[in-house]
ChimeraX commands (.cxc) that place a marker at each C-alpha (Angstrom):
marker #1 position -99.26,1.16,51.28 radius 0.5
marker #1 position -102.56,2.52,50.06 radius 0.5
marker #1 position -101.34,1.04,46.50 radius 0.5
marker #1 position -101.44,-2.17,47.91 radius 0.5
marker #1 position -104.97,-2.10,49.52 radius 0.5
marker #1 position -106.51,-0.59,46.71 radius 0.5
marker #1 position -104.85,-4.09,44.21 radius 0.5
marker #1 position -106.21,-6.18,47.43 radius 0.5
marker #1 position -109.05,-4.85,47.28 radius 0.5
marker #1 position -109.40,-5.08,43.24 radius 0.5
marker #1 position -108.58,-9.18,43.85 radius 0.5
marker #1 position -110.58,-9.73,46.61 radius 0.5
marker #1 position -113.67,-7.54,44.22 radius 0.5
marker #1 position -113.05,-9.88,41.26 radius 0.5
marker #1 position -113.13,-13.12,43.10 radius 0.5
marker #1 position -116.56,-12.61,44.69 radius 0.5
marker #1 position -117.92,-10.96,41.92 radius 0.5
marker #1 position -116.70,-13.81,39.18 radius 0.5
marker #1 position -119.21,-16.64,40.66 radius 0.5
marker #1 position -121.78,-13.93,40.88 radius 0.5
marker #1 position -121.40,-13.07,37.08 radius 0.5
marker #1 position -121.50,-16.91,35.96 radius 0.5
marker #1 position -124.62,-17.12,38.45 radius 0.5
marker #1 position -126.05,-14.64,36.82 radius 0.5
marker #1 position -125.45,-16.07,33.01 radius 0.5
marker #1 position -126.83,-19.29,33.68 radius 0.5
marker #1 position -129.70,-17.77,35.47 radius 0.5
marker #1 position -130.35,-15.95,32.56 radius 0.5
marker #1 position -130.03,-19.49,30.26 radius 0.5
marker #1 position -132.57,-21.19,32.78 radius 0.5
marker #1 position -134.95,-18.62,32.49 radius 0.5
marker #1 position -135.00,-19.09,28.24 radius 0.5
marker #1 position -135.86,-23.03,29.63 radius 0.5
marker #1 position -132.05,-24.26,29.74 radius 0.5
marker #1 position -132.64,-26.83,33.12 radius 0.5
marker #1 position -129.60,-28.68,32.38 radius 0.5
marker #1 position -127.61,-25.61,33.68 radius 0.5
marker #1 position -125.71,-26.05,36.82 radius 0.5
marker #1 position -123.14,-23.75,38.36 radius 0.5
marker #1 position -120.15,-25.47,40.40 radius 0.5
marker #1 position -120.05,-25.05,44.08 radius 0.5
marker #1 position -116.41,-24.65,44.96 radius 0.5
marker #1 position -116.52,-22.00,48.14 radius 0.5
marker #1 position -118.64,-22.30,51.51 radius 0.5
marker #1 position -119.52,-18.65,51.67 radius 0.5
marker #1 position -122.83,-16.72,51.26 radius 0.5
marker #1 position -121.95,-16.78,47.39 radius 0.5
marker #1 position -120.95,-20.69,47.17 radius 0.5
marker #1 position -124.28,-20.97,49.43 radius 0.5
marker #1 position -126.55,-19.00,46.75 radius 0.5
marker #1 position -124.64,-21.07,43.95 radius 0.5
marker #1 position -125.83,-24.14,45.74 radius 0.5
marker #1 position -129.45,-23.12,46.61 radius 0.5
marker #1 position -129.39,-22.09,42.85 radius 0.5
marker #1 position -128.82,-25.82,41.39 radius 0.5
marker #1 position -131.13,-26.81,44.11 radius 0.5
marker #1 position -134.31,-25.10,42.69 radius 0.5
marker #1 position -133.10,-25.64,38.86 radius 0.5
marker #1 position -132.79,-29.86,40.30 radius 0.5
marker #1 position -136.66,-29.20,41.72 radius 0.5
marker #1 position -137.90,-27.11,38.56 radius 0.5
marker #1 position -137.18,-30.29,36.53 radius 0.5
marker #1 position -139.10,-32.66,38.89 radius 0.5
marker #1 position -141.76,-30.91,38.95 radius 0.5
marker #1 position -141.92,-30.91,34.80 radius 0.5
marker #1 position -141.31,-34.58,34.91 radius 0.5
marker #1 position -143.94,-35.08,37.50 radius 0.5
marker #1 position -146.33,-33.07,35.37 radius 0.5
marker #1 position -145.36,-34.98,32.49 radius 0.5
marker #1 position -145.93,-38.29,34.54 radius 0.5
marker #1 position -149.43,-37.00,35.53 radius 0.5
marker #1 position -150.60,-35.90,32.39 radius 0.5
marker #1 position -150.01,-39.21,30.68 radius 0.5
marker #1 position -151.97,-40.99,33.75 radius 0.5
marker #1 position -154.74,-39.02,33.23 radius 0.5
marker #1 position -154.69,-38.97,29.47 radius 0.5
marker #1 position -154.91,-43.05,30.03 radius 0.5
marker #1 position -157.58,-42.18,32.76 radius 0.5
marker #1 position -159.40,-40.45,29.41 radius 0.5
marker #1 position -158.93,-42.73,27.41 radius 0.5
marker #1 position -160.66,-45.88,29.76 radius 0.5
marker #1 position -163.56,-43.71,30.67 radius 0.5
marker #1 position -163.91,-42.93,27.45 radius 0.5
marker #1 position -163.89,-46.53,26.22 radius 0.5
marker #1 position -166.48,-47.55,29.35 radius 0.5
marker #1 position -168.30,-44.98,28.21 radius 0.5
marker #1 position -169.13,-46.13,24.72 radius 0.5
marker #1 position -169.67,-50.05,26.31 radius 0.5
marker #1 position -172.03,-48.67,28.42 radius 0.5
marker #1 position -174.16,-46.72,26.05 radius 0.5
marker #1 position -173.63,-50.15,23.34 radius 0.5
marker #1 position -174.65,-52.15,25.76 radius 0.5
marker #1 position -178.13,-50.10,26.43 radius 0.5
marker #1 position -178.81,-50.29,22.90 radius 0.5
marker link #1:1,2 radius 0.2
marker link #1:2,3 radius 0.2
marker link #1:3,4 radius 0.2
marker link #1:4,5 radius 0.2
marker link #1:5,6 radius 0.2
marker link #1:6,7 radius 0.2
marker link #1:7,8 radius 0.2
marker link #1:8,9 radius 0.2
marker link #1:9,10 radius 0.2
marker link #1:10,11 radius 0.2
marker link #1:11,12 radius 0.2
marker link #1:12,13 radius 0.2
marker link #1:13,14 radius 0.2
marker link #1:14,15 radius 0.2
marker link #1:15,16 radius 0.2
marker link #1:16,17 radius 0.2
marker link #1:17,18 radius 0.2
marker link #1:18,19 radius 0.2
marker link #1:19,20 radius 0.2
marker link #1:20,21 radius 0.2
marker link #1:21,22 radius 0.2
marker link #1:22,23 radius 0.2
marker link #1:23,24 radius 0.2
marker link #1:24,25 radius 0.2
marker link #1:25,26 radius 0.2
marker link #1:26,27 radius 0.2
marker link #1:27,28 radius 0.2
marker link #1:28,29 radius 0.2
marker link #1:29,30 radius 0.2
marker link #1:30,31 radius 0.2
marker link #1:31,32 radius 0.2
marker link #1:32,33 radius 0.2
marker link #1:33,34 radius 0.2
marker link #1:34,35 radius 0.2
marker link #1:35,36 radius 0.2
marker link #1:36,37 radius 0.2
marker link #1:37,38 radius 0.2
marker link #1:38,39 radius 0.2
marker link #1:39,40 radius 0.2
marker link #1:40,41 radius 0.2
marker link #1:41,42 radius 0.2
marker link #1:42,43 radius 0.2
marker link #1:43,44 radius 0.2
marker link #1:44,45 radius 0.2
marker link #1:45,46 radius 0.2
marker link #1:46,47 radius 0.2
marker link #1:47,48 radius 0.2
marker link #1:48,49 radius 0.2
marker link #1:49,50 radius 0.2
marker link #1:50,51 radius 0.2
marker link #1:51,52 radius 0.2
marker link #1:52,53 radius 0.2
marker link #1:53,54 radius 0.2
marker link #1:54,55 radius 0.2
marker link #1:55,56 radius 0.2
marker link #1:56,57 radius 0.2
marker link #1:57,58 radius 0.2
marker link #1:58,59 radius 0.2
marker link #1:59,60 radius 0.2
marker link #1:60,61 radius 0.2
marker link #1:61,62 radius 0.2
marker link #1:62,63 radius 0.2
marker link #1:63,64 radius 0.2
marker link #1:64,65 radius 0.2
marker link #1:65,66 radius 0.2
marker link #1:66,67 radius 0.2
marker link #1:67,68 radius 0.2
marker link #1:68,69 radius 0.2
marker link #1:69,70 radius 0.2
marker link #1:70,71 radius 0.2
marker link #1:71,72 radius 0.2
marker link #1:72,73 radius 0.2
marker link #1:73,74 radius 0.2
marker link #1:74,75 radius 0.2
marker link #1:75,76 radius 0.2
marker link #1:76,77 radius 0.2
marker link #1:77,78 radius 0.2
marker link #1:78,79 radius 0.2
marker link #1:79,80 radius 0.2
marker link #1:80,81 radius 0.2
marker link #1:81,82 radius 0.2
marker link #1:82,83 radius 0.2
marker link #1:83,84 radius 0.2
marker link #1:84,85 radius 0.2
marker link #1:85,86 radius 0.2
marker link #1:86,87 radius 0.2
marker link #1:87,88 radius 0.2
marker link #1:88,89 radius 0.2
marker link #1:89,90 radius 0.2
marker link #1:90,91 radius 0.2
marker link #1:91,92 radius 0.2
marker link #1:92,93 radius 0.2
marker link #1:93,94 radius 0.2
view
């Protein structure tokens, strides 16, 4: 009997602890700037959960870079028309 528990055990280890070591690979790529990493959530436990909440924040990381990217072209073409009123303005008080 105690045989038995021990394999159960051994399974039930490995099963929770597989998601946990992919988890912690592609955490590992995202954090050398891989965002297209995603991990698949295939169990509604506290480790299908964190899996989840995982491609949640890599999905928002991304926004915010293309946001930032968005902005900083707006106000590089904010620059640039200042700039350009700018030199009217001091032509035109010549």
């Amino acid at each position: 009997m105690p045989k038995r528990r021990l394999l159960f055990s051994l399974r039930r280890f490995r099963f929770m602890l597989k998601p946990v070591r992919a988890l912690t690979r592609l955490s590992q790529q995202a954090a050398t700037g891989d965002l297209t990493v995603a991990i698949p959530v295939r169990r509604q436990d506290e480790v299908g959960q964190l899996a989840g909440h995982f491609n949640t924040m890599i999905a928002n990381i991304r926004d915010l870079i293309r946001q930032t990217r968005e902005l900083s072209v707006q106000v590089g073409q904010s620059s640039e028309t200042l700039r350009s009123s700018a030199e009217q303005t001091a032509n035109a008080a010549e």
